[in-house]
C-alpha positions in Angstrom: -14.1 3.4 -35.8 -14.5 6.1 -33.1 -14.9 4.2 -30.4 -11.5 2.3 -31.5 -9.7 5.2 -31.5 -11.2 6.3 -27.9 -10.1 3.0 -26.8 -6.7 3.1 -28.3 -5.8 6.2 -27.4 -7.7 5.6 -23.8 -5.0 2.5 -23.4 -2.1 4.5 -24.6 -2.5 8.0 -22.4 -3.1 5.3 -19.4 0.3 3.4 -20.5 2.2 6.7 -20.5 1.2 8.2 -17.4 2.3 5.3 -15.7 5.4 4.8 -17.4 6.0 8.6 -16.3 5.2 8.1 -13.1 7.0 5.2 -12.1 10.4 6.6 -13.3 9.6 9.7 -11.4 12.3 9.9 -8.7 10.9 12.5 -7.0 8.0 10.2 -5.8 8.9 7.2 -5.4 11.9 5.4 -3.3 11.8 2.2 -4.6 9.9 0.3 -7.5 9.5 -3.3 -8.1 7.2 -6.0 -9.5 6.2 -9.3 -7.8 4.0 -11.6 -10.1 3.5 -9.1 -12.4 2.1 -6.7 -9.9 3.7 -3.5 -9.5 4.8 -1.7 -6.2 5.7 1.8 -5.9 7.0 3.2 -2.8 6.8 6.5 -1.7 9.5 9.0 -0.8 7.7 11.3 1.6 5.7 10.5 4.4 2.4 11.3 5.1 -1.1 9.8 7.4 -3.1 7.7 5.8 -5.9 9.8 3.9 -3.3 11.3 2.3 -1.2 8.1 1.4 -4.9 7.0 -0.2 -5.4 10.2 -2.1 -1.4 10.2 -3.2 -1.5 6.9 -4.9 -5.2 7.7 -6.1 -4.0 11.0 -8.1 -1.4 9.0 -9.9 -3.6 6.8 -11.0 -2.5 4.2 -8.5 -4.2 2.3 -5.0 -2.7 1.9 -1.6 -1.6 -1.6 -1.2 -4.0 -4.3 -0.3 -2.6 -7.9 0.5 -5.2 -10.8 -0.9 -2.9 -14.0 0.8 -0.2 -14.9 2.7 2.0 -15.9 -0.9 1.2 -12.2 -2.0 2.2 -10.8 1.8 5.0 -13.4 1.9 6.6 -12.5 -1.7 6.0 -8.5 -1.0 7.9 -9.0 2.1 11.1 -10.7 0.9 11.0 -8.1 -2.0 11.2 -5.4 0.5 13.8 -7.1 2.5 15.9 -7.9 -0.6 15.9 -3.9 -1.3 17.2 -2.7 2.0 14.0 -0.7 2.7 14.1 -2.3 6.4 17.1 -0.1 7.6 15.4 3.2 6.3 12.0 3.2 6.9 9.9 2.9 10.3 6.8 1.7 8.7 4.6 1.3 5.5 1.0 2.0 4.9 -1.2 -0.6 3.7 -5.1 0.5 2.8 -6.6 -1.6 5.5 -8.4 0.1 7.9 -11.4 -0.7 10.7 -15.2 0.3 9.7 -16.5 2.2 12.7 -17.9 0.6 15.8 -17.2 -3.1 14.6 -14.0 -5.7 14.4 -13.9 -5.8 10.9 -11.4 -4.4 8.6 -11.6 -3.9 5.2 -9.4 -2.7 2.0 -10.1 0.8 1.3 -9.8 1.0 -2.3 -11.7 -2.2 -3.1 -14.0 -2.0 -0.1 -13.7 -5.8 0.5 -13.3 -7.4 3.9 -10.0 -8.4 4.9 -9.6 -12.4 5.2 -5.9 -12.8 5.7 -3.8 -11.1 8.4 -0.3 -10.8 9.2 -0.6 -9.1 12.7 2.5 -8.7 15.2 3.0 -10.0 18.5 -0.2 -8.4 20.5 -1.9 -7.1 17.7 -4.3 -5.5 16.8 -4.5 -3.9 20.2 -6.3 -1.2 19.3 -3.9 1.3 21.7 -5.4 3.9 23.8 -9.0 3.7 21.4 -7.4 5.1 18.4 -5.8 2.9 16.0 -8.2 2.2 13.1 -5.6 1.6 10.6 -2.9 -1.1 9.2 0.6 -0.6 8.9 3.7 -2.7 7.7 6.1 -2.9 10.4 9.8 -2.3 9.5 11.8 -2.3 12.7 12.2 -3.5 15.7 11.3 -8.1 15.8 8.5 -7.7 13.9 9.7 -6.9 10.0 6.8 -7.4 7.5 4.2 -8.2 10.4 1.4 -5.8 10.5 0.0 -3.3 13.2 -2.9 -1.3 13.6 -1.7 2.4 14.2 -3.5 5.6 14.4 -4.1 7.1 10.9 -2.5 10.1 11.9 0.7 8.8 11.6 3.1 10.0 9.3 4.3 6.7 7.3 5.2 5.6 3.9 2.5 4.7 1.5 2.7 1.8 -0.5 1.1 2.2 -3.8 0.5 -0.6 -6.6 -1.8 -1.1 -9.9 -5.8 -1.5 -9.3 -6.0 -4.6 -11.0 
């Protein structure tokens, strides 16, 4: 019976939290589900360690992109909210492992195995870009970019699954 209870209530304080912080206005510029995955975008921007710890202390994970349907449905969602005219970039959790080509999600530590680079990218520009970004300006809307993860962007978070 204990362990039901620690369960229950386990699922329920979860449930809440989330449910409070998704209607929190204060964090969060925009909200949305694609395939039952849940989005939350930020409202302040910040580099990317702290876009990982801001979704991480509200019990969220900064976005990782499994295919091109997920990339391809995530971008027409943004596109049908406006969040192109207001926003220079978003921060995915992809970034490079040191000293080798290969990129991985963050959260997850898997490999990356689809990309959605821009025109020219990743160019890795002047030695210091070890980190992916969704581009919102300019030709290249939705396409990523590697950018230095110093940068002040907007994270992306969404559910762990």
């Amino acid at each position: 019976m204990n362990s039901f209870l620690a369960i229950w209530c386990a699922f329920i304080c979860f449930t809440t939290t989330i449910a409070f912080v998704k209607n929190d206005t204060k964090l969060w510029s925009h909200t949305f589900e694609v395939n039952e995955k849940l989005y939350l975008l930020g409202s302040v921007k910040m580099n990317f360690d702290d876009a990982i710890n801001f979704c991480k202390v509200n019990n969220l994970q900064l976005l990782t992109i499994a295919n091109e349907t997920e990339n391809t449905n995530f971008y027409n969602e943004l596109k049908e909210l406006g969040v192109f005219q207001n926003i220079s970039g978003l921060w995915t959790s992809g970034t490079k492992l040191a000293k080798s080509n290969d990129w991985i999600w963050l959260p997850i530590f898997e490999f990356i195995t689809f990309f959605d680079w821009g025109s020219n990218q990743p160019d890795n520009l002047y030695g210091n870009e070890y980190c992916i970004s969704i581009l919102t300006h300019f030709f290249v809307k939705g396409h990523w970019n590697d950018i230095k993860c110093a940068e002040l962007l907007i994270p992306v978070c969404e559910m762990p699954n």
